[in-house]
N, C-alpha and C positions, 0 to 999 in steps of 0.2 A: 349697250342701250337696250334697255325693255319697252315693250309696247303700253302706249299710257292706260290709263284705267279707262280715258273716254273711249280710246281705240277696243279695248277689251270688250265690253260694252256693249259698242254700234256689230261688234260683228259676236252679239251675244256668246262671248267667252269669260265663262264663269269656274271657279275654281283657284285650289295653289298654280302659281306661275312656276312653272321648270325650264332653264335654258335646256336646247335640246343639242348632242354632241353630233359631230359630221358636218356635211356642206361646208358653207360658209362661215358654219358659226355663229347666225344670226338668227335662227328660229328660236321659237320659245313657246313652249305647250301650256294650255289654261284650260283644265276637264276634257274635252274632248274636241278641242280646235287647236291648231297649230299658226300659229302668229308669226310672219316673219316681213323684212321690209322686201319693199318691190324689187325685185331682181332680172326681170322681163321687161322686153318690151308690152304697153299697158294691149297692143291691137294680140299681143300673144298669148295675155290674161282672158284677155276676153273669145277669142280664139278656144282655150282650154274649156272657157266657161261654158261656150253655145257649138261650137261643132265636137269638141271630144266630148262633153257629154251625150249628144244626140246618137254618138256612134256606138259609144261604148253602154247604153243601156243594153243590160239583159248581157254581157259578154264574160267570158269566166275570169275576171281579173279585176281587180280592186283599184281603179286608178284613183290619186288624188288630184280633184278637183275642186278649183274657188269656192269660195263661201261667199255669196253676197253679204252689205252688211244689213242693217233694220230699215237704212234708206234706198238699199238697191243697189250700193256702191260695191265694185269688186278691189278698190284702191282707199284708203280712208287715212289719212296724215300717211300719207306713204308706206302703210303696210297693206301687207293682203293676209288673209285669211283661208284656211285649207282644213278639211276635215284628220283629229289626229287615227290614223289606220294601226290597229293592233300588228305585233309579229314583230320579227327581227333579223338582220341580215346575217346570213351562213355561209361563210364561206367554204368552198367546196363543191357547193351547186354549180357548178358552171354548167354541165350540159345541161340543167332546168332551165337558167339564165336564157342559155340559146332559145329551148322550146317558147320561151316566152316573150324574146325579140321576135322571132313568129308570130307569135297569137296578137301582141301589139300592134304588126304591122297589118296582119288578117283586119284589125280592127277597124280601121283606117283604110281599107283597100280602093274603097270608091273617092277619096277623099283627093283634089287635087294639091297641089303643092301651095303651102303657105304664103304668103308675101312677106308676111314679117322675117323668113329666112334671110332674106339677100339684106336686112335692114340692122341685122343686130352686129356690131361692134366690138363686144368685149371681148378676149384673149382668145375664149374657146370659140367661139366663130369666124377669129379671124386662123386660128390652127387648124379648124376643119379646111377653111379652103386651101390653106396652106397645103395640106395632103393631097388635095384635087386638082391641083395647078389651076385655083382661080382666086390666088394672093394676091396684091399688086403693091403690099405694102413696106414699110423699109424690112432689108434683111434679117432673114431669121438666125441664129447661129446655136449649135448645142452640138454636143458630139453624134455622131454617126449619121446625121442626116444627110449628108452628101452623099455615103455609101446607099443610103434610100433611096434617095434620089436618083439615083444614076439607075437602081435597081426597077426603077416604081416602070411600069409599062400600062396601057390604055387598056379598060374591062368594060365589058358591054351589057354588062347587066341592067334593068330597068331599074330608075329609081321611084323610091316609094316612102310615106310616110314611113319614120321608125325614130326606135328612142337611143338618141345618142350618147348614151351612160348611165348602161343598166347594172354595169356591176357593183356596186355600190347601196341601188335603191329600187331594190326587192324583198320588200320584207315577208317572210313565211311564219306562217300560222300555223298550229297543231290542225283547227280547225275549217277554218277561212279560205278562201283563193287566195294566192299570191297578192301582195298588193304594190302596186308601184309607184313610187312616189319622185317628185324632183322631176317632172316630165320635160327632159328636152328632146324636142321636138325634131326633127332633122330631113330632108331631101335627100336619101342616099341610096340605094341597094342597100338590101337585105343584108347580106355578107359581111357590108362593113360595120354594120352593130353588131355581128356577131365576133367578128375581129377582134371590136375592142374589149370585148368582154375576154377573150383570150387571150389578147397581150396586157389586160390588166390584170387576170389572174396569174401568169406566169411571171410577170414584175414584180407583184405587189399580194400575193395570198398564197405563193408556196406549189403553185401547180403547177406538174411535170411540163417538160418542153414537148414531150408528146401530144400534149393536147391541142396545141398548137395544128396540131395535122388528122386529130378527131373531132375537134368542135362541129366542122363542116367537110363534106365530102364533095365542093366545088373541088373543080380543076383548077381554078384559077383564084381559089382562095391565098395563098400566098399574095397573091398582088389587096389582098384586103387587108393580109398582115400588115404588109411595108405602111399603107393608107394609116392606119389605127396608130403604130408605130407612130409614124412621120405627125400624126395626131398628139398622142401627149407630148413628144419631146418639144414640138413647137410650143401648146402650153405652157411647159418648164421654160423655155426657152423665154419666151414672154413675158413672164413671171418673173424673171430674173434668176434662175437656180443655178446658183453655181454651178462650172464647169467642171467639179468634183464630184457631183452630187449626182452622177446618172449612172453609177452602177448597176444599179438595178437592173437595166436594160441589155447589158450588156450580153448578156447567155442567149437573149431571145433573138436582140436584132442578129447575132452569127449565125442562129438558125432559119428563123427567115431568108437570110439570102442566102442560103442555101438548098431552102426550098425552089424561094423565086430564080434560083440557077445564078445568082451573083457574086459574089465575092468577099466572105466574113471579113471584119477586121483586123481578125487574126491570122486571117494569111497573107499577112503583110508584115 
């Protein structure tokens, strides 16, 4: 489904229509706006709209932010509208990643905790609480999360605004700041955005299991891995992914708990 031409339009998007590849699947670029349907809660659009913009003026990093449309509207037949940000994602970067789960949350530092957090529903917030023991919903089941489970122990780090799936949506310019896009939003310590950008790079883009133990020089980062960890396979989990289908995971979660002092599952 493409965005109608009245939607195009109201949120002054002129140009060829290109679906655009990643996420969802549901964005689509028209000159230099990006189109895609409401995927947020509307209190979380407007959130991005009035406090992430007020914070992030003047900051070194490209965030994307709403587009009103010609009426004011940030929602218009159920799309919303986002500036399209030049560059492209590289994998590789992951210690840039880290630096810039930093400067994100610097951004945000006086900012308190969102409401629309504890309101949103869909897979990946109910997998984030999943990894925080604050699920309450039917059983989750995928392989090796028991072993995390049992592994996962209590961290006392302050939480703070941070973006919870950066590796992905960082696009790098020759010229430009980094720019970030797909902002979700998240309540958590520092550490554990910087986690998941670790166990997603070691999953899913080819990076040593070393990095694992350089991304961050917390002591207690391990217990951020198991957290990131116990984070996608609950998504999969949810999503329905086959019980075949988590290879992937496998190299990382043995060393995680090995860090975290627990028990691979291959010593068994």
């Amino acid at each position: 489904m493409h965005p109608p031409i009245e939607t195009q339009t109201e949120f002054r998007a002129s140009g060829p229509l290109f679906k655009l590849e990643g996420g969802r699947g549901t964005a689509w670029r028209v000159g230099d706006v990006t189109l895609k349907p409401l995927d947020v809660l509307p209190e979380e659009l407007l959130w991005l709209d009035e406090v992430a913009r007020e914070h992030s003026v003047g900051g070194e990093l490209r965030l994307s932010l709403p587009i009103r449309s010609r009426s004011g509207k940030l929602i218009v037949d159920g799309w919303t509208a986002f500036p399209y940000l030049t560059g492209e994602h590289q994998p590789g970067r992951w210690t840039e990643l880290a630096k810039i789960a930093r400067e994100f949350s610097a951004i945000f530092a006086e900012v308190r905790r969102p409401d629309f957090v504890d309101k949103r529903t869909h897979a990946w917030a109910k997998a984030d609480r999943f990894a925080w023991r604050e699920y309450d919903g039917s059983p989750i089941t995928a392989p090796y999360i028991a072993d995390l489970v049992s592994a996962r122990r209590p961290v006392f780090d302050p939480p703070c605004i941070v973006h919870g799936d950066l590796t992905g949506n960082v696009l790098f310019d020759p010229v430009l700041p980094p720019a970030v896009i797909d902002l979700t939003v998240d309540w958590r310590p520092l550490n554990y955005s910087i986690a998941v950008i670790a166990i997603d790079a070691v999953c899913f883009e080819g990076a040593p299991l070393s990095l694992l133990e350089t991304i961050s020089a917390a002591r207690d980062f391990p217990q951020y891995l198991i957290r990131a960890l116990l984070f996608r396979l609950a998504v999969d989990g949810l999503n329905g992914r086959s019980a075949s289908d988590y290879g992937a995971y496998q190299s990382a979660v043995g060393r995680v708990l090995e860090l975290a002092g627990g028990r691979s599952p291959a010593d068994r």
